[in-house]
Structures are given as C-alpha cells and as structure tokens.
N, C-alpha and C positions, 0 to 999 in steps of 0.2 A: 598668518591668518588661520585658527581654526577651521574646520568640514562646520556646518548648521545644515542638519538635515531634517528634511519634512519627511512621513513615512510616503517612502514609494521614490524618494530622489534621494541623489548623493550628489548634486549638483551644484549646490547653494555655497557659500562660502558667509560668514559673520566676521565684525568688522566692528568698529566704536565709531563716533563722533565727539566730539565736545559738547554740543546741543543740538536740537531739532524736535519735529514735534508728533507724537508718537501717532501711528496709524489706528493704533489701539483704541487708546484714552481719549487724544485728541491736545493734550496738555505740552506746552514746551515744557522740556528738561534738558538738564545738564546728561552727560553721559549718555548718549543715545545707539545703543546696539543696534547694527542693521543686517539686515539679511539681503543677500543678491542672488538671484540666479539668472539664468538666461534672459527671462524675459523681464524682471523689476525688479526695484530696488526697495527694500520695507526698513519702516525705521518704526523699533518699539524701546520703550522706557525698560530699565530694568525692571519696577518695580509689576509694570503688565505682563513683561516674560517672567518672572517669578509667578505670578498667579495664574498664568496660561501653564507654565510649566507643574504646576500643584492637581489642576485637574486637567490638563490635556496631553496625552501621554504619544500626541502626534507630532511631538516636538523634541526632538535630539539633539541637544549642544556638547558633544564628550567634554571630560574633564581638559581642563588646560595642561600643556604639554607640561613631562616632568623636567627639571634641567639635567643634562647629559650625567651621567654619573662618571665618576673618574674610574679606570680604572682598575688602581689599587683598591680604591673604594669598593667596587665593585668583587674583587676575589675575596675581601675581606666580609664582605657581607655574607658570600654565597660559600664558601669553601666548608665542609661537616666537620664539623668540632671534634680534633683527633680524639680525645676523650671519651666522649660518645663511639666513637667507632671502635678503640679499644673495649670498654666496655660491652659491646654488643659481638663483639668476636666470639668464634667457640675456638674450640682446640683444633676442631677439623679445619675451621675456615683457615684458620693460620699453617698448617701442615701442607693446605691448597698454595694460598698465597706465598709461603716459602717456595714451595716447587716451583709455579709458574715466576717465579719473581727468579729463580736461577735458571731457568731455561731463556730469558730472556735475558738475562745478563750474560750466559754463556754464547748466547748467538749473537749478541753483540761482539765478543771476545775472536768468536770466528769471521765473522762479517769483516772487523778490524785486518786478520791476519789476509785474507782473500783481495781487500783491499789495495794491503801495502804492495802484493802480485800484482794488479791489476794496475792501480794508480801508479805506483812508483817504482812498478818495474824491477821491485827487489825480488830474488830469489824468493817462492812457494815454501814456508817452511813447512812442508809435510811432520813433523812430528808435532809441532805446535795447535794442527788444524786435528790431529789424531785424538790429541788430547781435551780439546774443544768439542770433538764430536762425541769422545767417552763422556766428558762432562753430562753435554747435552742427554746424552742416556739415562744418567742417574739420574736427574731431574726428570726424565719424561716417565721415565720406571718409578719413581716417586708420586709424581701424579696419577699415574694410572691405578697405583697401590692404593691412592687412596679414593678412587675412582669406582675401585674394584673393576678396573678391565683389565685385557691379559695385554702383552703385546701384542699375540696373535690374532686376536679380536681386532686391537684397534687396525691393525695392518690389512683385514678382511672388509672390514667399513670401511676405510680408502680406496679399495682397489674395488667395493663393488660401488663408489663414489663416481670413481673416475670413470666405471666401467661406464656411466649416463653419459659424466658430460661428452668422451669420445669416443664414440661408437666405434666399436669394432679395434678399440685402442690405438685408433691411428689422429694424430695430433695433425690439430688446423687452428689457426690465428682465429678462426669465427666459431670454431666450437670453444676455443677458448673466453671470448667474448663472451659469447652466449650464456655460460655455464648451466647445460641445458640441468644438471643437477639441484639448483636451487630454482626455488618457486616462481620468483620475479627476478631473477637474473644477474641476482646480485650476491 
C-alpha cells in the first residue's frame, strides 16, 4: 500500500477496489481508489482524482514504488566511466594517487608481517617490517613533495594536533573518544 497524503497529514494510506461509487462524482466505477485514515474511509474514481489532482495541489499520491534493483545492476549503473576518469586526470593527480596508492599498499605489507607476530605466533621479522616502514617513507616523502610540505611541517601539524585532543599529552580512553581536535568529534 502506498502513503496518500492530504497537506498537513501523513496518515492516510490509498488502496484500489474493483468498483464502488465515487464520493466525488457520485457515479459507480470499475477501479476505485480509496483513501483511509483514522477517521474514514473515501472512495474516488480515477478519473475525479486525476482532475482534483490537475488543480488541487492538496493532494499527494508519490510515485509508485520502483522494483528493487539488483545489484549488479546497480554498480553497473552507478560506477564513473574509467574513461572519463582517465581522461580528466592531470599528471599531478596521478603522481598524488601513485603515492597514496603505495603507502597503502605498503601498510598493508606491514600490517601482514605484525600479523603473522600476533596471529600466528611466528617469530617478528624485524628486517621485513624495516623494510616496510622505509617503503612507507618513500611514498609519504612522495606525497608530501608533491604537497609541498616538508617532513618537518607535517610532524609539527601532528604534534600541535595531538597537543588539543590530549591535554598536557597525557593519554585517556575519553580524550581519545572525544577527539577534542576535530569540530564534531569525529
């Protein structure tokens, strides 16, 4: 069952019949739309709600629901044409998204090795994470080059970051929550 709302309710619900005789017109018809709410029950003809609906604009039937879309369907509809994105690329953006795209790949690389320590209780390999974390460098020295920030910048914007959310730089589970650093807390 559709909403059918009058201005000022969201109450009503609309509904068919087979026939009945319209409150409107006055006329039986086949096909009889009705409206319910609390208090009554109204039965109009289509063709009285089409001409109530032409000039009376206190009358709301939304569109009829769409069918669920599948989906596949659905990524294929929505997904931006690589095409287009290529095309719309500059040489910076790509120099950006190469860097960020191996610092994320690389911290995936260390996450793995920290893992195997942690899950499976294999020996830490320390030169493996060494090498993961120099990775990580090139790529954040990449980013930042094409950033134009220094290291030393970005390291001073962290530390005067953190200096908000933990006062006096001493760590708590609620100042962490909090992150009194961003606006709304997120």
């Amino acid at each position: 069952m559709a909403k059918y709302e009058f201005k000022g309710t969201s109450d009503g619900q609309v509904g068919s019949d087979d026939c009945g005789t319209c409150e409107h017109c006055g006329d039986l018809n086949q096909g009889m739309k009705w409206y319910a709410d609390t208090d009554s029950l109204i039965y109009w003809c289509q063709d009285c709600l089409d001409s109530v609906m032409e000039h009376d604009d206190s009358i709301y039937i939304p569109p009829e629901k769409e069918e669920p879309i599948d989906h596949r369907e659905m990524v294929a509809t929505l997904v931006k044409d690589p095409g287009l994105i290529l095309r719309q690329l500059t040489e910076g953006q790509v120099d950006l998204w190469h860097a960020a795209t191996g610092v994320s790949g690389e911290a995936g690389e260390l996450l793995d090795a920290v893992k195997k320590w942690c899950v499976y209780q294999k020996d830490l390999d320390r030169e493996n994470v060494m090498e993961e974390l120099g990775d990580l460098e090139f790529y954040m020295e990449a980013l930042r080059q094409r950033m134009g920030f220094t290291r030393e910048e970005t390291l001073q914007h962290n530390i005067a970051k953190l200096s908000v959310r933990y006062k006096g730089f001493k760590y708590t589970d609620q100042q962490a929550h909090d992150r009194a650093d961003k606006e709304d807390g997120n």
